[in-house]
Steps between C-alpha positions, in 0.01 A plus 500: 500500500134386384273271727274280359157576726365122611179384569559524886591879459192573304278316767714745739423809334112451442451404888717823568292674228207425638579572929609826385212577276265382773747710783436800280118471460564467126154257424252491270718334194544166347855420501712303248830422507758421181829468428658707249789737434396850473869627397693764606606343812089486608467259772130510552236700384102553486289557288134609613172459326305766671130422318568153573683560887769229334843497527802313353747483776857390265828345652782516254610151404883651530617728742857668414723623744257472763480146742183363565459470871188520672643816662505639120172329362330647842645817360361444202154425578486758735549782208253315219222515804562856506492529158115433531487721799637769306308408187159721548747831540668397176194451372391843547810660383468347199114638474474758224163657797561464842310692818703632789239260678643180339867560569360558820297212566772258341736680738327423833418175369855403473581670807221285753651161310869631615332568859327183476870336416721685757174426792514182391862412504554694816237268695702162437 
């Protein structure tokens, strides 16, 4: 069955987008946020502009097969935020040079924002 995402489940998915962005120390970006089907089932994705620390945070406009709750857009929000988490160890993957210093350093960087995270939650 395809779902037609509304305008209320949009609004749902950037404030979801951006708690868990914020939860996960992700800052530093300018966000935007469109509509539009990726294909091949994509629900969300990012895009990230590293020169420019800009990213295009996309819904689909149809989801298929999958409901759009706000248990499932939460979901959803949840894995494009780490997405850009994730980003600056794709980013060196995908370096042609890379030092054992920068894996390194993007490691424990990801690491004290998952600290920051589970300290974080753990104090509510």
């Amino acid at each position: 069955m395809k779902y037609k995402i509304k305008r209320r489940h949009e609004r749902y998915f950037k404030k979801r987008f951006l708690f868990w962005a914020e939860a996960l120390s992700v800052g530093g970006w300018d966000w935007t946020f469109r509509k539009k089907n990726q294909g091949n089932g994509v629900l969300a994705c990012v895009y990230r502009y590293i020169e420019d620390r800009f990213v295009r945070v996309y819904i689909a406009e149809y989801w298929d097969g999958v409901k759009p709750t706000k248990k499932e857009i939460d979901k959803i929000a949840f894995h494009e935020a780490c997405e850009v988490l994730v980003g600056p160890l794709e980013d060196l993957a995908e370096s042609r040079w890379v030092t054992a210093r920068e894996i390194e350093m993007t490691k424990h960087a990801l690491i004290r924002r998952l600290e920051n995270f589970v300290s974080h939650s753990h104090s509510r």
